[in-house]
C-alpha positions in Angstrom: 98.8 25.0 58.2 99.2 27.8 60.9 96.5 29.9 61.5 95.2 33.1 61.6 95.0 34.2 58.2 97.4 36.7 56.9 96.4 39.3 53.8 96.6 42.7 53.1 94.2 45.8 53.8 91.2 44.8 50.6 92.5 47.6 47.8 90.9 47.8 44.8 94.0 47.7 42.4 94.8 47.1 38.7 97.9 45.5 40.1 98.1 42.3 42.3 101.2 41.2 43.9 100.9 37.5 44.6 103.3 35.7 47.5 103.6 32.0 48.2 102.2 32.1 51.7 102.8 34.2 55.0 105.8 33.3 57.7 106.3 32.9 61.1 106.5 36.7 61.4 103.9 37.7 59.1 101.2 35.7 61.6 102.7 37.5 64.1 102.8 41.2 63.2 99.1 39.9 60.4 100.1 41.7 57.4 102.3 39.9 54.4 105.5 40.7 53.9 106.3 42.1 56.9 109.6 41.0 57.5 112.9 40.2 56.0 111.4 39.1 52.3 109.6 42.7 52.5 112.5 44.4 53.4 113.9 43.1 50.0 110.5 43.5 48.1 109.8 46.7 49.2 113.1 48.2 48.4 112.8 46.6 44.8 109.6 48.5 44.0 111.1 51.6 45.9 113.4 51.9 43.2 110.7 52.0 40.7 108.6 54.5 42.2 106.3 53.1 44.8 107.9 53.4 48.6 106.9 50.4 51.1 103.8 52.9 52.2 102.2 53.8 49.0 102.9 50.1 47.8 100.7 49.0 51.0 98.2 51.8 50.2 97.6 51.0 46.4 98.6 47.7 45.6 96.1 44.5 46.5 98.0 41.8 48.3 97.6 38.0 47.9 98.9 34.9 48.2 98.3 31.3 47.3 97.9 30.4 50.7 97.0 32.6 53.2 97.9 30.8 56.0 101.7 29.8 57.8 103.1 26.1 56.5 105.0 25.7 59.0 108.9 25.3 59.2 110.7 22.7 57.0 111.5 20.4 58.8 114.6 18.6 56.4 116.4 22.2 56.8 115.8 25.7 57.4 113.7 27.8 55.9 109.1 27.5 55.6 108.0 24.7 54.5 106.2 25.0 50.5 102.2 24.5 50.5 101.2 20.9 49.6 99.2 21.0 46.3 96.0 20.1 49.0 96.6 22.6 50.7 97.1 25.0 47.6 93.8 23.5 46.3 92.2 24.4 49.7 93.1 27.9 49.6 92.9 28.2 45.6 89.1 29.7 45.4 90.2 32.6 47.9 92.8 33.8 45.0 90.3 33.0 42.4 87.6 35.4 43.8 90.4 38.0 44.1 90.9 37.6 40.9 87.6 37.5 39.8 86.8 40.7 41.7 89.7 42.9 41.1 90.3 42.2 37.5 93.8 43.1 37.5 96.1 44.2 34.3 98.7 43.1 36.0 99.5 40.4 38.6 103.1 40.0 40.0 103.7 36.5 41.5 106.0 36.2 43.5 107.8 33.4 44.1 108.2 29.8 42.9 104.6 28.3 43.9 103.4 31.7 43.2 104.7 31.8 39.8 103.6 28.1 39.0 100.4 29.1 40.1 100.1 31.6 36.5 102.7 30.2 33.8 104.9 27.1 33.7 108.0 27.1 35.6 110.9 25.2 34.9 114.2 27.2 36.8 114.1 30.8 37.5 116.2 31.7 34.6 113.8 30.9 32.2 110.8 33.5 33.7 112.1 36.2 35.6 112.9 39.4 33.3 110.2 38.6 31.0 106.3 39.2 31.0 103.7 37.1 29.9 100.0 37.1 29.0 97.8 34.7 30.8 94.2 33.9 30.0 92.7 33.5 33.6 89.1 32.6 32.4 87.4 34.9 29.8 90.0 37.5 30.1 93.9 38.3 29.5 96.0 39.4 31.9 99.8 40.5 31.9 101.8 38.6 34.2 106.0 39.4 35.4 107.0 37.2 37.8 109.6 38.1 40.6 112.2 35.7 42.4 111.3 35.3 46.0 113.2 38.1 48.1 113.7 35.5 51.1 117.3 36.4 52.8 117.6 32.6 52.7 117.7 32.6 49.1 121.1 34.3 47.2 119.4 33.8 44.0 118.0 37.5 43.5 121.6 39.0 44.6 124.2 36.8 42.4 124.1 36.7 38.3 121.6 36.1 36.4 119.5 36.5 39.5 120.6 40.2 40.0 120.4 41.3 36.1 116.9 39.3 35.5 115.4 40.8 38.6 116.1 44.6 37.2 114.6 43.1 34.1 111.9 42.2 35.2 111.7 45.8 37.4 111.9 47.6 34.3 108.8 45.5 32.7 107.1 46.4 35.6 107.9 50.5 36.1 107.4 50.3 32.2 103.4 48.7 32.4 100.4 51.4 32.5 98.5 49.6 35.2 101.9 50.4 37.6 102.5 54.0 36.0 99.0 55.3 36.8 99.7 53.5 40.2 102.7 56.0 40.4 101.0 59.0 39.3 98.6 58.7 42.3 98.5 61.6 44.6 100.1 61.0 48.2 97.2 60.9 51.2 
C-alpha cells in the first residue's frame, strides 16, 4: 500500500462513517473523501441535514485501510485491500471502535460493509439497517453503496431507490438527529 496515512480530524462522534480505503487524491490533498466519491457522499448527507462542513466537523471518519492500494492494474479504478492487508490495518478500526463507542456506524462501501454484516450483492443490504454485536456491545449499522463516479450503481434502479432508503434510516436514527440539532461554530 501507498503511504502516508489518510483519516479524518479525531472527533468524538456517536456516528462513524466507515470508507474502504483512501485514493490517489485523498493521499494527496490527506483528508478522506476528498474527491469525486465525496462529492457524491457529501451531497447524499446534505440532503439529510448535515452540509459537507458540519459532516467534517461532527462525524468521526474511518476506514478499513488507511492507506492508498494502489491502481488496479486489470482495469481502471483502485485496486480492493488484500485480506493481509485489511488484517494489518484491522486493529486501527478496532480501537476506533473501541474508543468512540458509536450508535451508529455507516460503512461505506463493499469491503467496508463486509467488514460489519455479510454481503452478498448490493441489493440485499443497502436500504436496510442492522444490529451488529461488535464485542460486548450492539451497535446499529446502515450501510451505503460506494459513491465512486466509476460505479453507476448508486444512480440507476434499485441503486437510486435503496440509497434514499437507506438515507431515510439514517436522517431517521437519534445518534444522526442530535448530530443535526448541533449548534453551527
Amino acid at each position: 500500500m501507498i503511504g502516508p496515512p489518510v483519516y479524518g480530524e479525531p472527533i468524538v462522534s456517536q456516528v462513524l462513517l466507515v470508507g474502504q480505503a483512501p485514493g490517489s487524491k485523498e493521499v494527496v490533498i490527506r483528508k478522506p473523501f476528498a474527491w469525486t466519491a465525496g462529492k457524491y457522499l457529501f451531497g447524499w448527507f446534505a440532503g439529510i441535514g448535515l452540509a459537507e462542513p458540519a459532516f467534517r466537523r461532527l462525524v468521526h471518519m474511518s476506514a478499513v485501510c488507511r492507506c492508498f492500494p494502489g491502481k488496479n492494474t486489470t482495469g481502471g479504478g483502485d485496486r480492493e485491500p488484500s485480506n493481509d492487508e485489511v488484517s494489518n490495518c484491522s486493529q486501527w478500526l478496532q480501537s476506533e471502535l473501541d474508543m468512540l463507542r458509536p450508535a451508529l456506524i455507516i460503512p461505506v462501501g463493499r469491503l467496508a460493509i463486509g467488514s460489519f454484516i455479510p454481503l452478498a450483492k448490493l441489493e440485499t443490504v443497502i436500504g436496510k439497517s442492522y444490529v451488529v454485536r461488535r464485542g460486548a456491545r450492539s451497535v446499529d449499522v446502515i450501510p451505503l453503496p460506494h459513491p465512486s463516479g466509476a460505479s453507476v450503481w448508486p444512480r440507476i434502479e434499485p441503486g437510486r431507490t435503496l440509497v434514499q432508503q437507506a438515507l431515510g434510516l439514517i436522517a431517521a436514527h437519534p445518534a444522526w438527529q442530535r448530530l443535526c440539532r448541533q449548534p453551527a461554530p
